[in-house]
Each structure stands twice: as structure tokens, then as C-alpha cells.
N, C-alpha and C positions, 0 to 999 in steps of 0.2 A: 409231611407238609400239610399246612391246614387249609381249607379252602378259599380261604381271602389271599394265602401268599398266592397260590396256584393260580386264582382268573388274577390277580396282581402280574404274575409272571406271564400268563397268556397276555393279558395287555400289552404288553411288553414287544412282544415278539409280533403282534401282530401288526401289517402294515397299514401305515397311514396314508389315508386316501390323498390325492393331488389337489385336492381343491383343502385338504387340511395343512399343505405345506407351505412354509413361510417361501420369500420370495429367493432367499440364501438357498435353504435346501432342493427348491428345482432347478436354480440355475445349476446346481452340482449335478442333481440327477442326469439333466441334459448335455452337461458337459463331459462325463461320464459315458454316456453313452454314444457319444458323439467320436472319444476316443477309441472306444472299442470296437465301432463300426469302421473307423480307418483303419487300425492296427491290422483288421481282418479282411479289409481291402484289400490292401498292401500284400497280405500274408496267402492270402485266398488262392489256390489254383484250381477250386471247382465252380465255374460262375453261377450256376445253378442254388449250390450248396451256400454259395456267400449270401446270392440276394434270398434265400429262402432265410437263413441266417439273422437277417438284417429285420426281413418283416416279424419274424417271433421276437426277437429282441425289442422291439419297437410295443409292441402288443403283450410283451411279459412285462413291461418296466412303465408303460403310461399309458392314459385312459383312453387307450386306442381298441376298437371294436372289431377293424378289419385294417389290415396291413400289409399292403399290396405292389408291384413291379411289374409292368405290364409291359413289355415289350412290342415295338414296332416291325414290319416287314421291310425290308430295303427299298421298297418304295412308299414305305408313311403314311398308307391308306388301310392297312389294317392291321389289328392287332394280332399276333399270332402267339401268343405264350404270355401266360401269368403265373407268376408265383406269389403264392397270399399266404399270411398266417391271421388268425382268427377263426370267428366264426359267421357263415351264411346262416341267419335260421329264417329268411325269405327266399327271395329269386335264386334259384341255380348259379351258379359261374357259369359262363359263355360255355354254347356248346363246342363239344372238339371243331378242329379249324380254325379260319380266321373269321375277327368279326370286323366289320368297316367302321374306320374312326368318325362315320356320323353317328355314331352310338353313344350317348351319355355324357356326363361330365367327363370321363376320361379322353373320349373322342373330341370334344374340345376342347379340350388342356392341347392334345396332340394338333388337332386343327390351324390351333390359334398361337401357339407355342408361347403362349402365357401362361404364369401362376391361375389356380381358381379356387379360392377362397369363398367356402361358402357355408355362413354361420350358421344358415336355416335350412337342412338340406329339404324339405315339406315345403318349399317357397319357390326350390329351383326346378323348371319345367322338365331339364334332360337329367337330371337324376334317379336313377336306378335303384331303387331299394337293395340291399343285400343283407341289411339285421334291422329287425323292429328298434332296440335301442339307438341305433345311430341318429344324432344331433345335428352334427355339422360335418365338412368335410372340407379336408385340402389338396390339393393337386397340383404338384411341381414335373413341367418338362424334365426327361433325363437327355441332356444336349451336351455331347461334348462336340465343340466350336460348332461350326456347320451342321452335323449329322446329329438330328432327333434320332435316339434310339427308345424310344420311350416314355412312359411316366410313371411318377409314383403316386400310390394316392394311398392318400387316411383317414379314416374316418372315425370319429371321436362321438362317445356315448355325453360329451358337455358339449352347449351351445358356445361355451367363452373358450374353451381351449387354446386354439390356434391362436394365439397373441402374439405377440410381435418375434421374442427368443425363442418362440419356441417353432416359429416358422422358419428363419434365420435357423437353425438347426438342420429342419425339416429338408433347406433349402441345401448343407452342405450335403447333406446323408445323399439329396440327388446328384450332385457335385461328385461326390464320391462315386456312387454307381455307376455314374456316366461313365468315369476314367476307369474302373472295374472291367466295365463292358469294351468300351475300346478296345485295351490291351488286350482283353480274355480274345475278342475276333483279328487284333492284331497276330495274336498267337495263335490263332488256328491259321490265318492266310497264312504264316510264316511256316507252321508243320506242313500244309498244302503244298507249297511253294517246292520244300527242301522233300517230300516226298516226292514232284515233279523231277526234280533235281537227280534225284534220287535214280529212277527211272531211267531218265537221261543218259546216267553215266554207267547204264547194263545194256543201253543200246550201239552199235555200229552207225556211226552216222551216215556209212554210204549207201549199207542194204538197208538196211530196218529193223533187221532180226538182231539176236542178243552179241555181246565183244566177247571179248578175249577174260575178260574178268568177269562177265557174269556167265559164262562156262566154267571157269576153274570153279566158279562158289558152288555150280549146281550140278557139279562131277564130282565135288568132295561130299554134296547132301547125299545125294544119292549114291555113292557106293557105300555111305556109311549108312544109310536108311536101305538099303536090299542087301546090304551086307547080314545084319542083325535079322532079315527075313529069309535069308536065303534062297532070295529069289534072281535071278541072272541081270547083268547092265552091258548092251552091246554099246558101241562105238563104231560111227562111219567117218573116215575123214577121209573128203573130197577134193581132190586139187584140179581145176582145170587145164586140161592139155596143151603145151607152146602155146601158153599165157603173154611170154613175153612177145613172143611174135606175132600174134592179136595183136597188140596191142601196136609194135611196129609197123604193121600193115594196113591195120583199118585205123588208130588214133585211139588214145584212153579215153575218152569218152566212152565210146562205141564199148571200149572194155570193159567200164563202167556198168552199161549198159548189161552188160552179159554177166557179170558179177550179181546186178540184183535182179535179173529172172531167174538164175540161179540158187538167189538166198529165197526166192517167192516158191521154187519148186522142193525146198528143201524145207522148208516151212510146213511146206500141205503131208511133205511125206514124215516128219517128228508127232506126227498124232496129237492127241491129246496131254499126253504126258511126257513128251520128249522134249528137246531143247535141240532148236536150230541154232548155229553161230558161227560168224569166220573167226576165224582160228587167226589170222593173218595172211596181208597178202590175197592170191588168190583161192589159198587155202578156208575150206568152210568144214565144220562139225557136225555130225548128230549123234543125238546121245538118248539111245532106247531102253529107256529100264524095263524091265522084265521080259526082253526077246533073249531068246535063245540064240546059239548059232546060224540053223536053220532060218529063223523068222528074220535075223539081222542080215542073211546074206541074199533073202527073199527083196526085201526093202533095201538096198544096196543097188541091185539089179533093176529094179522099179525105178529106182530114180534115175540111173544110169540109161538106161532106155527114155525117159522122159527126157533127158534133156538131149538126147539123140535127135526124138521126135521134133523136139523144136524148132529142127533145121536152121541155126544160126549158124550163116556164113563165116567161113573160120580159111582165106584165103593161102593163107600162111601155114597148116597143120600139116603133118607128115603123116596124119590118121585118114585122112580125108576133108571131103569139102562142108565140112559141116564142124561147129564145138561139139568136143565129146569133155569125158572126164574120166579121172581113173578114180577110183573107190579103195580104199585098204580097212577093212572088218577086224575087230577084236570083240568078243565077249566071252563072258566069265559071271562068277557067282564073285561077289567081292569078298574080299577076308578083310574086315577093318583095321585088323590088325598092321595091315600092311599100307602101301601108298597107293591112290588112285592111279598115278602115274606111270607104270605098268601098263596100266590099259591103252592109255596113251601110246606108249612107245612101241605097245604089238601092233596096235592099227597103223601108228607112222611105219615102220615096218613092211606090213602089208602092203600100205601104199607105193613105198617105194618099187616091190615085187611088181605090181601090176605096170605102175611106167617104164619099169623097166624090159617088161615079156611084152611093150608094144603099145600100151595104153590103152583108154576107153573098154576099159575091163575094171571086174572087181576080186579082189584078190584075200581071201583069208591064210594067216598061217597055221596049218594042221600043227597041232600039239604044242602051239605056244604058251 
């Protein structure tokens, strides 16, 4: 190839400036880009990654110097997070933290929640240098309906840029954002929300402590997680003594009442890594990974004594004048292989041994 085709063909490829393009080929540029900024609204589930997106795009395709999304705090006084493409080659970007929207042109775009169009940025008083080439600058509120979440600004190395279409552009890409950012913190209240939710539904609403289902999940983790370690999972299950006749004598309240100092003393004695839960009824669980026999019918004892100690009048017992409770113990090394439920059924078991030789005792079965 000879050297007039070759800068012939680099001519060719090389692009032409914006102030060189007829009025046809920018409105296509603009509308071009205007498409691709929604499609990837639309598409986007990183809001981060969309608006950082949005500013290179804007700063790869026109004569944009600095291309920026500055976000607002929920309450509108300051800005806490920028995402920019371009380049700084003056003043820093804000230091970490927030800065107060009396700062700059951006701080009154947000202020005043108007457009600010400003041809001559070396004319305007609150303007912030951030590149020697910069001309002029524009600044669109990000508002959707009521809620300022921000603004975007640009700043352009020509004094004529911002002309009419190409603001009216500038104006949807904010438009866009806005409905971006909405949705993106509508979906995070909504994961919040359904995590609450979530929560909710692993709790007993009368004690406080975990149900009947968020036991069975975390009897099935953990026999299968000390199962593969080879490390022991006891099981206590609690039942309070002539329950029903509490409850007959003094009123389910009062039974109520004794159900959650019950769930409150079962709580302190599940440690760290145990799990407190009723089971149903006046029936409550605990569930000790890594104790042995010994240390499961240690903490059995302990609790059964505690709630001794508590001296709640118990009018109605055939134990005495006080609640007690019977305890039924099972632990073992789990074999994954097999059902957690086993374990279960030795402590049910056990339990029943103990109400049955008299209550307010705690009862393992040797060689279960």
C-alpha cells in the first residue's frame, strides 16, 4: 500500500470533531446515545455500574470534559457520592464524606432545583474548576416527582455546546436516572423489607425466641455441618409441668407469662451457638452443637434449677408450690447419612421418662 492510500485510509477512520458535524449527524449521534442510555436503564441491576456507565458513555461520544451523577442524602443538604467519568487535571473531587449543597454550581442546581446552564464557566462566581479546558457547563436536577435525588452535570471543553437538542437530551439521560435511582432504592426497601419479613417468620410470636421452623432448618444445618466434623449435637427438650392446670388456675395469661421467662431463661442458657425454640405448645428446644453427654446434661440441670429458682407460683402442680419443668437429653455425633430426627425422638423419649418418674428432673436415655 502506498503512502497517500494509507493517511487516505487513516482519514478515513479518523473521527470527526463535533463542531465538524452537519446538523443531521448530531442529532443521530444524540439520539443514539440517548437510546442506549435507556435500554441500559431499563436493563441495569447495578446502579452504580449503570450511572458510572452513563458518564463514560457521554464523555466517549461528545465534547464532554467531565461527566458526572452526584447524588443527594435523604435529606437534600448534602451530597454524598459521585460517580464521574473524565478527567480532573485541577481541584480534587470532594473529599471522602459529605459535602453541603452550598458548594458550587452543583449545590445550586440541588438548592434551587433548577436547570443551570452556564456558557461561560470563568463568569460564574460558584463554579469549581475541575479541568483547565472546561468552557461551559450544564446542570440538570435528578427528580423523580417530589424526591431530588441528585444532579447531573457536564462540562463541555466548547463555549456553544449545550444548545437547545442537545440539552433536551441532557434533560432525558436525567429523566432517566432519576427513574434508575427510584427503582434501584425501591428494590433495596423491598429486599429490606422481605429480609424483615424474613426474620418474622423464624420467630414465635409469643416468646421471642426462634418457631418450630426455624428449628427444623437449623437441626438439619447443623447435624449435617458436625456431622462432616465429627463433632457431637446435644438436644434439650423442655416441657413445663401441669401446664394445663397453670393455666386453669391462674388464667393463660399468667401462662403466657411463664412461657416467656421460660423462653428468656432458655435463651441465656443456648450460648453462643445454640438455638433456643418452642417446639409447640408449652414445649421449648435447645439445641447444643458441640456438647457432649456430660456438658448437655450439665446445662439441662442448670436450667432446670433456674427455673426452680424462680419461684413462680405454680398453685395447681402435683410437684410443688412452685413451676418446675422436666428436661429429656439426647446427643450424639451426627451421621449425615441418616435423619436428624432421631435425635429428636431420643430427647422426646427421654422427656417422657422424666414426667413420668415424677417431673422436674432431667432424664437421659443410656445407650440410645
Amino acid at each position: 500500500m502506498g503512502q497517500g492510500a494509507a493517511d487516505k485510509q487513516a482519514g478515513e477512520s479518523a473521527p470527526v470533531p463535533w463542531e465538524g458535524r452537519d446538523a443531521i449527524t448530531r442529532s443521530a449521534v444524540l439520539n443514539r446515545i440517548l437510546v442506549r442510555i435507556a435500554r441500559e436503564a431499563l436493563q441495569g441491576d447495578n446502579l452504580d455500574a449503570l450511572m458510572r456507565g452513563i458518564c463514560e458513555c457521554l464523555v466517549a461520544e461528545l465534547p464532554v470534559a467531565i461527566a458526572s451523577v452526584i447524588l443527594l442524602d435523604d435529606a437534600g443538604t448534602h451530597f454524598v457520592n459521585e460517580v464521574y467519568a473524565g478527567e480532573f487535571t485541577l481541584s480534587p473531587l470532594p473529599s471522602e464524606g459529605a459535602w453541603p449543597v452550598s458548594r458550587g454550581c452543583a449545590g445550586r442546581c440541588a438548592r434551587t432545583g433548577a436547570v443551570q446552564l452556564i456558557d461561560d464557566v470563568d463568569r460564574d462566581p460558584d463554579y469549581v474548576a475541575g479541568n483547565a479546558e472546561v468552557r461551559s457547563e450544564y446542570l440538570v436536577p435528578i427528580r423523580h416527582r417530589q424526591r431530588m435525588h441528585g444532579v447531573l452535570n457536564l462540562e463541555s471543553t466548547q463555549h456553544d455546546f449545550f444548545d437547545a437538542e442537545v440539552c433536551r437530551v441532557f434533560d432525558a439521560v436525567a429523566d432517566l436516572v432519576a427513574g434508575a435511582i427510584h427503582f434501584a432504592r425501591l428494590a433495596d426497601a423491598l429486599q429490606v423489607a422481605n429480609g424483615k419479613l424474613e426474620q418474622l417468620s423464624m420467630i414465635d410470636g409469643l416468646t421471642g425466641i426462634a418457631n418450630r421452623r426455624h428449628f427444623d432448618a437449623e437441626l438439619q444445618r447443623q447435624w449435617q455441618q458436625l456431622g462432616k466434623a465429627r463433632q457431637p449435637l446435644a438436644l434439650l427438650m423442655i416441657d413445663v409441668d401441669a401446664f394445663k392446670a397453670l393455666n386453669d388456675a391462674c388464667g393463660h395469661l399468667y401462662g403466657d407469662e411463664c412461657l416467656r421467662e421460660l423462653a428468656s431463661l432458655c435463651q441465656r442458657h443456648a450460648e453462643a451457638r445454640g438455638l433456643a425454640a418452642r417446639f409447640g405448645g408449652e414445649e421449648l428446644v435447645l439445641l447444643l452443637p458441640g456438647k457432649g453427654v456430660q456438658a448437655a446434661l450439665a446445662s439441662a440441670e442448670g436450667l432446670r434449677a433456674a427455673v426452680e429458682q424462680l419461684a413462680r407460683p405454680h398453685p395447681a402442680s402435683p410437684v410443688g408450690p412452685h413451676l418446675t419443668v422436666s428436661v429429656g437429653v439426647a446427643s450424639r455425633i451426627p451421621d449425615p447419612m441418616q435423619a436428624p430426627e432421631q435425635l429428636l425422638a431420643e430427647a422426646d423419649r427421654a422427656l417422657y421418662v422424666a414426667k413420668a418418674q415424677g417431673r422436674n428432673q432431667v432424664r437421659l436415655l443410656r445407650g440410645a
